[in-house]
PDB file of N, CA, C and O in Angstrom, chain B, residues numbered from 101:
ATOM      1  N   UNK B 101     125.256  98.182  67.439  1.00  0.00           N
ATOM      2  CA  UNK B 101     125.273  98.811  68.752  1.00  0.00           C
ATOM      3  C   UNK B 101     126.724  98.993  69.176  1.00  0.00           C
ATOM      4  O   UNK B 101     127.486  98.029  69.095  1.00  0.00           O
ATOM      5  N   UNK B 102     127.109 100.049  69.577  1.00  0.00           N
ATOM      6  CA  UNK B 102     128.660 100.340  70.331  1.00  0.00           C
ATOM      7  C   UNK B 102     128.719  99.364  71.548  1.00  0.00           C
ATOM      8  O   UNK B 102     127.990  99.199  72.527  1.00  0.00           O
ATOM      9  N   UNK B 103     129.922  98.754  71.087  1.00  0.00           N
ATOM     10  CA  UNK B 103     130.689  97.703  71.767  1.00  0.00           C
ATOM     11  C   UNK B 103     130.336  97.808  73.323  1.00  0.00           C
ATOM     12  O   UNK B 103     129.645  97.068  74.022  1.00  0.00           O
ATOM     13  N   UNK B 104     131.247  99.321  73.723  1.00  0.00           N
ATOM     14  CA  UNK B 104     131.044  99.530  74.920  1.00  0.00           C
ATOM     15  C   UNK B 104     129.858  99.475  75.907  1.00  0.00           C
ATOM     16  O   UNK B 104     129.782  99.152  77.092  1.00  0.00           O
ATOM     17  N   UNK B 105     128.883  99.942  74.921  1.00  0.00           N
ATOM     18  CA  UNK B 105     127.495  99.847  75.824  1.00  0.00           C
ATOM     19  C   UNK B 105     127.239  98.582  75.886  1.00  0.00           C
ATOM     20  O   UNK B 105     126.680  98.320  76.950  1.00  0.00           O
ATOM     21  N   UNK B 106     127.457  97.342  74.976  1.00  0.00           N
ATOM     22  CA  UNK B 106     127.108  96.042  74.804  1.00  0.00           C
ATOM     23  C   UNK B 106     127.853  95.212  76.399  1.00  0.00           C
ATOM     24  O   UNK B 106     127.350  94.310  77.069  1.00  0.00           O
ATOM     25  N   UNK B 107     129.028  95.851  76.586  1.00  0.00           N
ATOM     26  CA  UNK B 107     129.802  95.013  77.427  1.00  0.00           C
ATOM     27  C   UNK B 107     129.518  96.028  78.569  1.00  0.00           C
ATOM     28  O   UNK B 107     130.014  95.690  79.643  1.00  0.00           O
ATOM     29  N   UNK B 108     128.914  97.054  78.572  1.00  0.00           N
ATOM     30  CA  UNK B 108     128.389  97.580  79.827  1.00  0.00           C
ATOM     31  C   UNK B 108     127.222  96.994  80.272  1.00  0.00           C
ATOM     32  O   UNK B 108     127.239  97.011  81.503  1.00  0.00           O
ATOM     33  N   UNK B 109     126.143  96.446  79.815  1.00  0.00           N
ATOM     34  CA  UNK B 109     124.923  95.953  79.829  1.00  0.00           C
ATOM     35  C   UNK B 109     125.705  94.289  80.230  1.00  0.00           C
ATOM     36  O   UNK B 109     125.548  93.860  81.373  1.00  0.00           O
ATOM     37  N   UNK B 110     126.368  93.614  79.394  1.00  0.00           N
ATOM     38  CA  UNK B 110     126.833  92.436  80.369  1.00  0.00           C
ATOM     39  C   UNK B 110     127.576  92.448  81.489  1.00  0.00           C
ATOM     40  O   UNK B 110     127.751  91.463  82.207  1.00  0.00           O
ATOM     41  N   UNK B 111     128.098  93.712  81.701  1.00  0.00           N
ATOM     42  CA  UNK B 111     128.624  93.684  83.224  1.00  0.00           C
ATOM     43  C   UNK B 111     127.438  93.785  83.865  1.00  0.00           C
ATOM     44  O   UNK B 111     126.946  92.688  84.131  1.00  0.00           O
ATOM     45  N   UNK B 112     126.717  94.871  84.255  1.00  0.00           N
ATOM     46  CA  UNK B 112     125.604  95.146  84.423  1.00  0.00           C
ATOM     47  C   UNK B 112     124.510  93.701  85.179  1.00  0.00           C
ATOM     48  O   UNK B 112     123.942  93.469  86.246  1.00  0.00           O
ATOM     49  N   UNK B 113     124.701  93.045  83.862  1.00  0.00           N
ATOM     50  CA  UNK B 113     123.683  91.362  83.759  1.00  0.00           C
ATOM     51  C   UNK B 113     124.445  90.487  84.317  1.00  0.00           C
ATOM     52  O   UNK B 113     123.892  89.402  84.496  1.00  0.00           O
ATOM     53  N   UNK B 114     125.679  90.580  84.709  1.00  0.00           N
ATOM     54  CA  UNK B 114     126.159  89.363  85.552  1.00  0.00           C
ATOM     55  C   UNK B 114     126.236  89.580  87.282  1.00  0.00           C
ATOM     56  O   UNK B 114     126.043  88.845  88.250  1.00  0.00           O
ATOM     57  N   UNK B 115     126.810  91.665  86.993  1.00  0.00           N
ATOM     58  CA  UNK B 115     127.114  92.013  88.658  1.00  0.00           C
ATOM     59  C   UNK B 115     126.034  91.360  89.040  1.00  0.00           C
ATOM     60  O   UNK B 115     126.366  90.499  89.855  1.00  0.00           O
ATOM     61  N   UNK B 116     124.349  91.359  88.743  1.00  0.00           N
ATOM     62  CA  UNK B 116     123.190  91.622  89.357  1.00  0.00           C
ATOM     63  C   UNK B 116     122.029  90.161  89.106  1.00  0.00           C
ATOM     64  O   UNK B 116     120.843  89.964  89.371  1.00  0.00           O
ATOM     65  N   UNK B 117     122.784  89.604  88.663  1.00  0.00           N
ATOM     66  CA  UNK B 117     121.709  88.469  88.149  1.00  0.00           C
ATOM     67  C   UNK B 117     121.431  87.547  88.879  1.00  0.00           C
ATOM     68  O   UNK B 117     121.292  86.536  88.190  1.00  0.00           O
ATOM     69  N   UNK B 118     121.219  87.283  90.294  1.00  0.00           N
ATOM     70  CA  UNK B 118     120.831  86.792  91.309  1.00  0.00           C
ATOM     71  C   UNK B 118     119.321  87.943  91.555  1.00  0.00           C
ATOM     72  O   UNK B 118     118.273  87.363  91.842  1.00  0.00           O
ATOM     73  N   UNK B 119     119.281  89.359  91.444  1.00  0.00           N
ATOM     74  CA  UNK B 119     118.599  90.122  91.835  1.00  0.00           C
ATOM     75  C   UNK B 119     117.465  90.178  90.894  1.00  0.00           C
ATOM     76  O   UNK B 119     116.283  90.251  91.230  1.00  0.00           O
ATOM     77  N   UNK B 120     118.179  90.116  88.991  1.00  0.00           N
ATOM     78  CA  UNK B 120     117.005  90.429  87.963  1.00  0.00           C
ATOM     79  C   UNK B 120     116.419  89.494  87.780  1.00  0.00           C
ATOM     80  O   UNK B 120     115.362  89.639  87.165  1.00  0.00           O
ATOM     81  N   UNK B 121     116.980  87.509  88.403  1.00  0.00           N
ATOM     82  CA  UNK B 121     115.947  86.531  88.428  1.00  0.00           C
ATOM     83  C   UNK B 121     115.238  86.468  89.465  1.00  0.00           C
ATOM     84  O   UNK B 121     114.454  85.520  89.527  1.00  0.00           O
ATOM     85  N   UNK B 122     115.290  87.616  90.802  1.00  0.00           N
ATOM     86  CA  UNK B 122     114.229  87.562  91.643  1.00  0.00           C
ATOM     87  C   UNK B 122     113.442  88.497  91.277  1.00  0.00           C
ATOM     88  O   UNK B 122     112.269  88.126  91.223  1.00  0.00           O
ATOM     89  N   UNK B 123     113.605  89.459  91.032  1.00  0.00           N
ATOM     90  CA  UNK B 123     112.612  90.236  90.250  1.00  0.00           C
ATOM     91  C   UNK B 123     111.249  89.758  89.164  1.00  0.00           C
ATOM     92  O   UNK B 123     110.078  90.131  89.084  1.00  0.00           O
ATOM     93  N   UNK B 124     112.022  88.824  88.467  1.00  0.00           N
ATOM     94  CA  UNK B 124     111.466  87.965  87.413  1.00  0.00           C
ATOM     95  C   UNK B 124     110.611  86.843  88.009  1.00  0.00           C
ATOM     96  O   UNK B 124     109.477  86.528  87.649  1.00  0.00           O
ATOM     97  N   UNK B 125     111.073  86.498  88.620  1.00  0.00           N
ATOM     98  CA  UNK B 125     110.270  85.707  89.936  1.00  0.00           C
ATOM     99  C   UNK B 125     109.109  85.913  90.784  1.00  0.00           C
ATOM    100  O   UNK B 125     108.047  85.298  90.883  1.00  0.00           O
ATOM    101  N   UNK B 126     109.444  86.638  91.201  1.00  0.00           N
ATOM    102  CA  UNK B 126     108.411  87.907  91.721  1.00  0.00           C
ATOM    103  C   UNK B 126     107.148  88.525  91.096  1.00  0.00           C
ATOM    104  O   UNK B 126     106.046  88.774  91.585  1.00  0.00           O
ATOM    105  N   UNK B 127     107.737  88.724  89.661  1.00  0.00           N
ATOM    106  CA  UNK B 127     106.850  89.284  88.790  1.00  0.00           C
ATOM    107  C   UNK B 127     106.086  87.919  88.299  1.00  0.00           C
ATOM    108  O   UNK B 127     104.897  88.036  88.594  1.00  0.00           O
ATOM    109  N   UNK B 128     106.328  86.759  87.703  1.00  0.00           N
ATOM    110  CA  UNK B 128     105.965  85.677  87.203  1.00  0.00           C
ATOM    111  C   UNK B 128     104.950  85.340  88.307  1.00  0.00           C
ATOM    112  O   UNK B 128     103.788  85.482  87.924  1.00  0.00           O
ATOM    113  N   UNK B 129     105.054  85.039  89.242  1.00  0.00           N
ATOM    114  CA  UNK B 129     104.527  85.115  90.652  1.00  0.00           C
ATOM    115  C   UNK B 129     103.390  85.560  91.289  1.00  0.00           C
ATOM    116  O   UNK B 129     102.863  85.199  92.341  1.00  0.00           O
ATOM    117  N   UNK B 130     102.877  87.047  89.860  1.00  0.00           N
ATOM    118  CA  UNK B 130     101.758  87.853  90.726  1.00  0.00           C
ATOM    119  C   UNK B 130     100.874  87.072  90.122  1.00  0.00           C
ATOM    120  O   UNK B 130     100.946  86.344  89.132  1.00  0.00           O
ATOM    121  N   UNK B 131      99.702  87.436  91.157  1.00  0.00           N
ATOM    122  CA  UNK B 131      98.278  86.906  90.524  1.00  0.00           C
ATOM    123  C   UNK B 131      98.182  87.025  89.038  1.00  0.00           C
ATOM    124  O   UNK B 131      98.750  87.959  88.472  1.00  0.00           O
ATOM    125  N   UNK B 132      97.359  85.953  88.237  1.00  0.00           N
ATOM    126  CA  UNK B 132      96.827  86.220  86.715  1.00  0.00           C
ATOM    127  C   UNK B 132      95.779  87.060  87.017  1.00  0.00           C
ATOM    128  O   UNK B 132      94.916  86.914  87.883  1.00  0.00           O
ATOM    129  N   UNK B 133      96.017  88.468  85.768  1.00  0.00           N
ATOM    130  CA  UNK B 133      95.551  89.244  85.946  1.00  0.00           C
ATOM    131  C   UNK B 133      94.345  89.560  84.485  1.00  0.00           C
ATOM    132  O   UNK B 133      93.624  90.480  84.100  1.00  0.00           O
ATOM    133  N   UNK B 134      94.606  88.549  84.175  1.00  0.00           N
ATOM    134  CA  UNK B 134      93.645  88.607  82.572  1.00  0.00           C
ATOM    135  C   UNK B 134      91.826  87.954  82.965  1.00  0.00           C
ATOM    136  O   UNK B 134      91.266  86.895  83.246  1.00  0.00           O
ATOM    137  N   UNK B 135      91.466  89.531  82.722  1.00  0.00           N
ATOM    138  CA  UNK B 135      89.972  90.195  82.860  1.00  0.00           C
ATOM    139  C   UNK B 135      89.510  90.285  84.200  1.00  0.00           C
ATOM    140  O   UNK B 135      88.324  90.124  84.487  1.00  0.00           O
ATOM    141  N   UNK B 136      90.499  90.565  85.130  1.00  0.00           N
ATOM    142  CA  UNK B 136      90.306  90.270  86.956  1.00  0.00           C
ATOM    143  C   UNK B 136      91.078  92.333  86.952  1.00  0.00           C
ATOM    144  O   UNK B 136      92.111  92.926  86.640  1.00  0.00           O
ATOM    145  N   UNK B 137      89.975  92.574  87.409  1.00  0.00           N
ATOM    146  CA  UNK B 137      90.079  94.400  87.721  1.00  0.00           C
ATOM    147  C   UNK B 137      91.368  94.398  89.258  1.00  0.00           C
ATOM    148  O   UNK B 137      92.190  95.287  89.477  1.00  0.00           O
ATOM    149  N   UNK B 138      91.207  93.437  89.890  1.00  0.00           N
ATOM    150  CA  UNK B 138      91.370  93.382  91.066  1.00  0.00           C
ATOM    151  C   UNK B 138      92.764  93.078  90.946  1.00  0.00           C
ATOM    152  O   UNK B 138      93.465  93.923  91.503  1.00  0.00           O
ATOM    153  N   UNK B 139      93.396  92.140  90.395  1.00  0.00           N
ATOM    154  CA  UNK B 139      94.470  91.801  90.024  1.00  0.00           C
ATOM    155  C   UNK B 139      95.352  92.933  88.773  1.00  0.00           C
ATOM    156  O   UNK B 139      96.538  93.244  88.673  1.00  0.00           O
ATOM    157  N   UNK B 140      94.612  93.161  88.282  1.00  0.00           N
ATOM    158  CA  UNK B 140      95.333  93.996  87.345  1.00  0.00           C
ATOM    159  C   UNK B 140      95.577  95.422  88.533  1.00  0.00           C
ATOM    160  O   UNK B 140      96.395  96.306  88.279  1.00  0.00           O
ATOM    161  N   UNK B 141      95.193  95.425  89.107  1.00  0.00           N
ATOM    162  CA  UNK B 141      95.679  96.886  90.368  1.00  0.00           C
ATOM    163  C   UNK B 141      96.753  96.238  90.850  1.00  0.00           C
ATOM    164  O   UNK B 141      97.777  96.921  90.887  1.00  0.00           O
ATOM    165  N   UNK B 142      96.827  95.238  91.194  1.00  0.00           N
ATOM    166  CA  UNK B 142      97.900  94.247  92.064  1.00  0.00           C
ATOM    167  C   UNK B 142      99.160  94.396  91.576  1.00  0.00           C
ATOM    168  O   UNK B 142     100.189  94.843  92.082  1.00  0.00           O
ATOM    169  N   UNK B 143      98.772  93.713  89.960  1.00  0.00           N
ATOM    170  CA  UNK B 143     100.403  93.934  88.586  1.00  0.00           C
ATOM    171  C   UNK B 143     100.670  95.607  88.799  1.00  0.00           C
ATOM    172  O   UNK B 143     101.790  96.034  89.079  1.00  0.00           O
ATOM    173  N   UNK B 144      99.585  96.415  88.643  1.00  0.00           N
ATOM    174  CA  UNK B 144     100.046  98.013  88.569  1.00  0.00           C
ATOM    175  C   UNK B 144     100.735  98.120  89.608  1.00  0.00           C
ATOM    176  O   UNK B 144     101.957  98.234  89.512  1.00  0.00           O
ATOM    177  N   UNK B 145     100.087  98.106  90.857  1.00  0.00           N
ATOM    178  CA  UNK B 145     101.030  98.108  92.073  1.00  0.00           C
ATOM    179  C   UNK B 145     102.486  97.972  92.865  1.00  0.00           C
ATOM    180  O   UNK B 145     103.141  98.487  93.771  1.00  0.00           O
ATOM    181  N   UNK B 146     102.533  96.657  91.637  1.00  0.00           N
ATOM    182  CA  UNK B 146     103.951  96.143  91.975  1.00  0.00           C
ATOM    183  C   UNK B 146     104.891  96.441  90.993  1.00  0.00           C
ATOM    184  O   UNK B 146     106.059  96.198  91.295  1.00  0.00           O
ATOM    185  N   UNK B 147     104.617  97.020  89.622  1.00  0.00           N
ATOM    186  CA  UNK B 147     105.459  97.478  88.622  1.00  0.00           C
ATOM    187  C   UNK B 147     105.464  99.338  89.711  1.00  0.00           C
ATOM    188  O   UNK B 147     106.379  99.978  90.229  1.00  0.00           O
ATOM    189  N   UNK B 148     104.406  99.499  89.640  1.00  0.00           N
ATOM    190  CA  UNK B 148     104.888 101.435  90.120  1.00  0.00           C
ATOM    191  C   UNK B 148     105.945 101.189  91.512  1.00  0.00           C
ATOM    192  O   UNK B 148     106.985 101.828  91.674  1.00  0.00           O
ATOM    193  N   UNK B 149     105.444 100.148  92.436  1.00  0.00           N
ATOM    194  CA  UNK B 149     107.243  99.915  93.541  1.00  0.00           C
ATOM    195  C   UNK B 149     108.670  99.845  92.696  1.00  0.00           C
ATOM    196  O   UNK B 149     109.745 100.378  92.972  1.00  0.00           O
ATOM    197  N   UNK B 150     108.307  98.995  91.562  1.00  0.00           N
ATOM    198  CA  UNK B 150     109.838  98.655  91.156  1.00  0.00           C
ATOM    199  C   UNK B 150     109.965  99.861  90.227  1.00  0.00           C
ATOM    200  O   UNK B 150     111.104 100.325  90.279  1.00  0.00           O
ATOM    201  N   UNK B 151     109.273 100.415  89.519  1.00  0.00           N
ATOM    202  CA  UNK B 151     109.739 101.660  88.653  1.00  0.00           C
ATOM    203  C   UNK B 151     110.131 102.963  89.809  1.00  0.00           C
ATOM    204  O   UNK B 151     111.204 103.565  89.817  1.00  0.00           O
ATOM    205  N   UNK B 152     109.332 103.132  90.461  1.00  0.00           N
ATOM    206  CA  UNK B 152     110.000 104.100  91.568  1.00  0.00           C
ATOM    207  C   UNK B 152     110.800 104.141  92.014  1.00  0.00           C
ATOM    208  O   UNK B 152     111.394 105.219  92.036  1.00  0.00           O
ATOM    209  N   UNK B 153     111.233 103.238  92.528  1.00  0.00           N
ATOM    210  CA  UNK B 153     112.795 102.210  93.356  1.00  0.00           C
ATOM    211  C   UNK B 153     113.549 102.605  92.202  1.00  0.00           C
ATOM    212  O   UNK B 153     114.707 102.840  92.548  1.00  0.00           O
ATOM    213  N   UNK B 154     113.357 102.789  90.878  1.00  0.00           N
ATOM    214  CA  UNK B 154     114.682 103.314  89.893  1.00  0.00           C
ATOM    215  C   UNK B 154     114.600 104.091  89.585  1.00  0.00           C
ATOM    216  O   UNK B 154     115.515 104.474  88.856  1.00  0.00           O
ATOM    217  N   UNK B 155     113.084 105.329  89.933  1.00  0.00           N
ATOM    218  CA  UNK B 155     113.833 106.874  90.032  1.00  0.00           C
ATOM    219  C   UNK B 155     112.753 107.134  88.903  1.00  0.00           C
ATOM    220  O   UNK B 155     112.633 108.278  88.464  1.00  0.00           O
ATOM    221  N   UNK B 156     111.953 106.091  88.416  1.00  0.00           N
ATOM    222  CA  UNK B 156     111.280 106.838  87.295  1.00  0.00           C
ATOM    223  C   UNK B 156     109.911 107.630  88.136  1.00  0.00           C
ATOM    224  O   UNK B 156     109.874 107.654  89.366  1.00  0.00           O
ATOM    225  N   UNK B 157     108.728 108.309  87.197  1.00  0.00           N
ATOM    226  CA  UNK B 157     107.980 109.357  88.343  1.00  0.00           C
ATOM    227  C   UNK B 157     106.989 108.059  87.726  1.00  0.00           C
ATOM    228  O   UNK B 157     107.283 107.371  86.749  1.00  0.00           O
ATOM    229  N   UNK B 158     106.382 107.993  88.135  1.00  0.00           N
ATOM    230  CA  UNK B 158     105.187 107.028  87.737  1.00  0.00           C
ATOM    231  C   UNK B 158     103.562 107.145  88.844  1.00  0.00           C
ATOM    232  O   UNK B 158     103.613 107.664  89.959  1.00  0.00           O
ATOM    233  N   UNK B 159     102.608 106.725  88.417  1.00  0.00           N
ATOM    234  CA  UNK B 159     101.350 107.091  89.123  1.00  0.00           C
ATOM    235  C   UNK B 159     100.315 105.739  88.503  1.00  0.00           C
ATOM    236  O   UNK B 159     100.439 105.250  87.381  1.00  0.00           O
ATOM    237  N   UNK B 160      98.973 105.174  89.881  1.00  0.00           N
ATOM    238  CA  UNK B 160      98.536 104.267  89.219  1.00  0.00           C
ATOM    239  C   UNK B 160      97.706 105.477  88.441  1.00  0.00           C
ATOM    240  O   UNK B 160      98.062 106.654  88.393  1.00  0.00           O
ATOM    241  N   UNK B 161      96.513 104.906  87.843  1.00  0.00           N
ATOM    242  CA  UNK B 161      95.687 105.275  87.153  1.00  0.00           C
ATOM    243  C   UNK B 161      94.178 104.489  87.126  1.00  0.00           C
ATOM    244  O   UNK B 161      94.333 103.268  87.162  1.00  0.00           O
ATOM    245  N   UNK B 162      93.098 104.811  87.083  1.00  0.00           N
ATOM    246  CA  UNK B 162      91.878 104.535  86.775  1.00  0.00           C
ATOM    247  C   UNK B 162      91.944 104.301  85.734  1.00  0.00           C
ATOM    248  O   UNK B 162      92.002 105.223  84.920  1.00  0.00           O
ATOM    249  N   UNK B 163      91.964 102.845  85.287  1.00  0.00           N
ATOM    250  CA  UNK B 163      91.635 102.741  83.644  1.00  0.00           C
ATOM    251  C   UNK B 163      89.889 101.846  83.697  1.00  0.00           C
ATOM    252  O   UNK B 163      89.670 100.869  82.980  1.00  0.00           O
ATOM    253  N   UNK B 164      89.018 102.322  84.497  1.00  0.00           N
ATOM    254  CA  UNK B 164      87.471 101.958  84.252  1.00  0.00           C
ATOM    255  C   UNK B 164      87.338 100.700  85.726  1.00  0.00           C
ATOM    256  O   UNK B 164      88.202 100.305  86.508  1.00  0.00           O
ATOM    257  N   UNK B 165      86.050 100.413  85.621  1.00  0.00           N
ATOM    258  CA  UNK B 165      85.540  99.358  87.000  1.00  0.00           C
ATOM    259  C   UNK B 165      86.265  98.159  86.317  1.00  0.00           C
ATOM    260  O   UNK B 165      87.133  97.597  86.985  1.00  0.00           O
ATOM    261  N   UNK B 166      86.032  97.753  85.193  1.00  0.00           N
ATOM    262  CA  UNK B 166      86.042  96.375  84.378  1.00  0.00           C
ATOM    263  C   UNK B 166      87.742  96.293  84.331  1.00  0.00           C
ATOM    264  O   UNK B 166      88.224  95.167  84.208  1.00  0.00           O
ATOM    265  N   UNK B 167      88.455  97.196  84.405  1.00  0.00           N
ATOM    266  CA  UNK B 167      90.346  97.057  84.318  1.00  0.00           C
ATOM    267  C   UNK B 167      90.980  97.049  85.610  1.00  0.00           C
ATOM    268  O   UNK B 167      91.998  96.376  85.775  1.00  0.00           O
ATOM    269  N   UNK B 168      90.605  97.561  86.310  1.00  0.00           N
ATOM    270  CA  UNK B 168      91.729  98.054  87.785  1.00  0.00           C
ATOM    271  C   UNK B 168      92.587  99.377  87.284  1.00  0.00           C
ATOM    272  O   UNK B 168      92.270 100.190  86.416  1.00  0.00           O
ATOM    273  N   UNK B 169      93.580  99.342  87.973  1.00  0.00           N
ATOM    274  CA  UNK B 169      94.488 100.444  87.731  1.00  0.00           C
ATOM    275  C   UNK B 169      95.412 100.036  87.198  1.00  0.00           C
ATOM    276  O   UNK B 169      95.712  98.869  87.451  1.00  0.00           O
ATOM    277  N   UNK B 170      96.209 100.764  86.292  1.00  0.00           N
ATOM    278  CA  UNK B 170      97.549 100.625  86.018  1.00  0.00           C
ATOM    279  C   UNK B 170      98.351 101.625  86.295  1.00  0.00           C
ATOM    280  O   UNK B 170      97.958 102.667  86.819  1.00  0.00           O
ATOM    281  N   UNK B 171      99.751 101.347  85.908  1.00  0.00           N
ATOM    282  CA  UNK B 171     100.613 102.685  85.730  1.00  0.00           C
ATOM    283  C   UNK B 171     101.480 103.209  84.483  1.00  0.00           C
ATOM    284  O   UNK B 171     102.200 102.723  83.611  1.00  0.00           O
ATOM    285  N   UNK B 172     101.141 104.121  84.772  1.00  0.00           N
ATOM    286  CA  UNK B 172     101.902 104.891  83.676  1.00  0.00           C
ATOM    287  C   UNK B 172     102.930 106.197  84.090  1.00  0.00           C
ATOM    288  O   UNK B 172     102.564 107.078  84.868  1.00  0.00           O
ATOM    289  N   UNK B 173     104.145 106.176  83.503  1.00  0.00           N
ATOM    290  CA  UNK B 173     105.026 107.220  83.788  1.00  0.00           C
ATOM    291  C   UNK B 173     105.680 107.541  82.429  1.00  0.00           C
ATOM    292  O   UNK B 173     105.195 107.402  81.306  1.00  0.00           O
ATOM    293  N   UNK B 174     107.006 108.046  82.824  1.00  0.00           N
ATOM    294  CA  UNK B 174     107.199 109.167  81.880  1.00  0.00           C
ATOM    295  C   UNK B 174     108.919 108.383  82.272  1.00  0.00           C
ATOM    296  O   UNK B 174     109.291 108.382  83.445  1.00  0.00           O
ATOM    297  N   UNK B 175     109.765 107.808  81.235  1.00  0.00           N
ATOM    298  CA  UNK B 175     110.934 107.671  81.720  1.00  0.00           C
ATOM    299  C   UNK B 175     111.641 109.398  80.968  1.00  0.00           C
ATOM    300  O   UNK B 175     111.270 110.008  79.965  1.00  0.00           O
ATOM    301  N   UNK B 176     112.838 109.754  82.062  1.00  0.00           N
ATOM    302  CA  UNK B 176     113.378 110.583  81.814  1.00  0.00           C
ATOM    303  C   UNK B 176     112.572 112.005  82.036  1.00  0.00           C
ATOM    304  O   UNK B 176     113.141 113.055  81.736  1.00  0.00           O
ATOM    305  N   UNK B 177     111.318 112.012  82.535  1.00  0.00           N
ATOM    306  CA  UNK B 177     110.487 113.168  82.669  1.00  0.00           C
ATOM    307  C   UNK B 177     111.169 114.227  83.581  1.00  0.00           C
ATOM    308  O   UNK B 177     110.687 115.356  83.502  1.00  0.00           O
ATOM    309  N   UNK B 178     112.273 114.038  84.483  1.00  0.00           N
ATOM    310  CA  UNK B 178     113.185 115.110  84.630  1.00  0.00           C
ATOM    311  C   UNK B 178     114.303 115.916  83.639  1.00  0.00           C
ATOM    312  O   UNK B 178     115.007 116.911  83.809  1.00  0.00           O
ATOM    313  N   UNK B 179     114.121 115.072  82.636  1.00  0.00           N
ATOM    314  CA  UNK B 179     115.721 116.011  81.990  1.00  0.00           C
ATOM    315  C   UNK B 179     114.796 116.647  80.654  1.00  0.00           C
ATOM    316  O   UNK B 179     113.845 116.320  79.943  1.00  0.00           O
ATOM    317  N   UNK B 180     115.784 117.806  80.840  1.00  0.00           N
ATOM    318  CA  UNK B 180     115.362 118.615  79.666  1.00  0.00           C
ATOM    319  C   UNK B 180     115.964 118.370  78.290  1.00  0.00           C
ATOM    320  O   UNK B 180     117.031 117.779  78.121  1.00  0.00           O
ATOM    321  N   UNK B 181     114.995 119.000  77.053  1.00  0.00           N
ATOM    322  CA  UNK B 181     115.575 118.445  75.939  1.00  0.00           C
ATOM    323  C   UNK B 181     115.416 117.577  75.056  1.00  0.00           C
ATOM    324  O   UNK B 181     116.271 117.419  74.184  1.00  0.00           O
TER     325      UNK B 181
END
């Protein structure tokens, strides 16, 4: 991997790392969502806030009664090419 991007990604991980262990926190945090329809909308819910908040296009989805919703997006679905 080029150096530069390596030591861009640790700047990156130190400016902010009060923020990506609350995030992580947060996320660790949500309801268990394994075979609970209700909860698995909950996890979708709170991943499509934080993917939006960074610009990606994202949408929940109907994945059946027995799943809840999830989300799914498209990273980069603005740029052409």
């Amino acid at each position: 991997m080029n150096k530069k991007i390596v030591e861009d990604i640790k700047g990156y991980v130190t400016a902010h790392k009060e923020e990506i262990i609350q995030k992580y926190d947060e996320f660790i945090n949500l309801p268990d969502f394994w075979r609970d329809a209700a909860n698995v909308t909950v996890v979708g819910e709170w991943l499509k806030k934080e993917f939006d908040a960074e610009g990606m296009n994202c949408e929940l989805v109907d994945a059946g009664p027995k799943a809840g919703k999830t989300v799914i997006g498209i990273v980069g679905a603005e740029r052409t090419g």
